[in-house]
N, C-alpha and C positions, 0 to 999 in steps of 0.2 A: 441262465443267460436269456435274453428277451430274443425271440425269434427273427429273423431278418427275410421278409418277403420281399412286397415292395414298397416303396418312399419316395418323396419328392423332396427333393432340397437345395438350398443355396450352395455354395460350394468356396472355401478357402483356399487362394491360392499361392504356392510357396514354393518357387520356379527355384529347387538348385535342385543338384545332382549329387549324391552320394552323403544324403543328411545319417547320420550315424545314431546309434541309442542313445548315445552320451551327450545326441545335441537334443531328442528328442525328451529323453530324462536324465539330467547330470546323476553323475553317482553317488552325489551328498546328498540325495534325498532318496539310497536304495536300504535305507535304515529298517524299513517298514516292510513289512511280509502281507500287510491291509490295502487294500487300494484306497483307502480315505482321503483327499484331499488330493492326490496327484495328477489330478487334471489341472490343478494351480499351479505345480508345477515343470508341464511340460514347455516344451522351449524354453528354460527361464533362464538361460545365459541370453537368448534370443529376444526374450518379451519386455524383459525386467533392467531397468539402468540399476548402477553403483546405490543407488541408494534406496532400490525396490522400484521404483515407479515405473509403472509401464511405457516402453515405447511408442511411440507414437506413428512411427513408420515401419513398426514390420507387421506383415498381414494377418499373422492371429489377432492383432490388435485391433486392424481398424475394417475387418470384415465383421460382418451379420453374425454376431453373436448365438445366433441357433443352427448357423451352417453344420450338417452334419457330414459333410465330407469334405476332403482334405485332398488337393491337386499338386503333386509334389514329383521334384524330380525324378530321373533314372536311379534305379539300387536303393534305394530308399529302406531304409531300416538295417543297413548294415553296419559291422562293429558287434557287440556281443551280443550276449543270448540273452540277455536280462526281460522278463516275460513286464517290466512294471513301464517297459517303451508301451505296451500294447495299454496297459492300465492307464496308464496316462492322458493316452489319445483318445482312449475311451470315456476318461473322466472332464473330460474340456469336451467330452458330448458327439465324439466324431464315431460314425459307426462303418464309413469303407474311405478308402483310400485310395486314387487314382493315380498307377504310376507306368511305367513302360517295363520297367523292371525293380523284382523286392528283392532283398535278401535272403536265402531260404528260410534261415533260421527265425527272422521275422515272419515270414508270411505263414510257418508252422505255428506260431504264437498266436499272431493276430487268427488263425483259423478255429485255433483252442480255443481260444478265449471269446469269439463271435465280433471278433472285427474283421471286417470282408475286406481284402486287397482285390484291386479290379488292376487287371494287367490290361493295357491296350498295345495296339501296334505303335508305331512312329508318327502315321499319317491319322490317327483315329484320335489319337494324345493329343494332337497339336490342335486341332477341328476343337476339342471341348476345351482346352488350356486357351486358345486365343479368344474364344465364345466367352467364358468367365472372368479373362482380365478385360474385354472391353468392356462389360454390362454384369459387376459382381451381383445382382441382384437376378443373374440367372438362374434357374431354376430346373437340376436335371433327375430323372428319374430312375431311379435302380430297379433293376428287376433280378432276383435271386431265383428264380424261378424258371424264367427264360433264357436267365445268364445277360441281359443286355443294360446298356447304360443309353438312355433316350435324351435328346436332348430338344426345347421347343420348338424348333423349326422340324423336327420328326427326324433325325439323323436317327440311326441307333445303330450302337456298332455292341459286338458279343464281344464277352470275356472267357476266357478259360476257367473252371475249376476244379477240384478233385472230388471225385462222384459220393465220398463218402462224407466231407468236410462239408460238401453242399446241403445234404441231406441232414445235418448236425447242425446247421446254419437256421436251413428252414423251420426246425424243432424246437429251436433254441435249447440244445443240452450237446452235450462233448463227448469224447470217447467213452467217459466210464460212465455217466448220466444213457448212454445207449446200451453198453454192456448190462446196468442195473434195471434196465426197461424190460431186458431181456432175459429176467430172473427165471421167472416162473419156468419160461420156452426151455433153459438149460436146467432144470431142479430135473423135468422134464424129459427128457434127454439122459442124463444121468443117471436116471433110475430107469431107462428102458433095459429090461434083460439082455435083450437083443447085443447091445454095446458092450457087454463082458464076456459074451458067447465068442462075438468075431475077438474081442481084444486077445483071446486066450486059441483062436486058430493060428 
């Protein structure tokens, strides 16, 4: 996974409330176990007309094509546990996600896999969501390190996140990529005497 410090980016914004996996990745394209190509198909009931071609009024379409983050309703990512919602948003290039509220089962995905959900309050959502719909060539800055989402006038408001997810974020590797780091430490461990002495009082 590519590490997530900090960044500065444009930012997409896609004001509903309760967008589901299914709108995020239909299920006719959960064929594939690869994540090859599924940034093409995210949103595509949403992006794509009857006959493929892109819409032209929904806003993955007509924002800044290198925006790396995505401004999106309340509960966002919920509906099932399909991990290829996270591949997809990742593959159309988005690396965190602004919303008030994720889905758990999403924001476990998107942590796995190194897409950073930024949870904000009501009042902090609304400040960067109306910031980006007036002037999309806004430009805000993530900070994984500080926890904080900055925006140009110097607003910056904190996010939440889990001490251990955080730290797997900033390394870029996952659960077992940290457990495998930590080979040696436990081969280590394992073979201390000491630990079959106590195991056997």
């Amino acid at each position: 996974m590519t590490p997530i410090g900090t960044f500065v980016s444009h930012a997409v914004v896609l004001d509903r409330d309760d967008i589901d996996t299914d709108q995020i990745i239909p299920a006719r394209f959960l064929t594939t176990t690869g994540r090859s190509r599924l940034g093409e198909a995210v949103f595509a009931d949403w992006r794509y007309d009857e006959t493929g071609a892109l819409r032209s009024d929904f806003p993955l379409n007509q924002s800044l094509r290198d925006a790396a983050i995505l401004i999106a309703g309340r509960n966002f990512g919920c509906g099932s546990s399909r991990e290829h919602a996270v591949w997809a948003l990742q593959g159309y290039g988005l690396r965190a996600i602004i919303s008030t509220k994720f889905a758990d089962i999403f924001r476990t995905n998107a942590l796995g896999n190194g897409l950073l959900p930024i949870s904000l309050d009501d009042d902090a959502f609304h400040v960067v969501l109306g910031l980006c719909q007036r002037d999309p060539e806004t430009q805000l800055e993530v900070s994984l390190s500080a926890q904080t989402l900055t925006t140009p006038a110097g607003d910056r408001f904190e996010f939440p996140i889990d001490p251990f997810a955080k730290h797997c974020l900033l390394h870029g590797t996952d659960a077992l990529g940290y457990l495998l780091a930590a080979e040696d430490d436990i081969t280590r461990y394992e073979e201390t005497p000491a630990m079959y002495t106590e195991a056997r009082t």
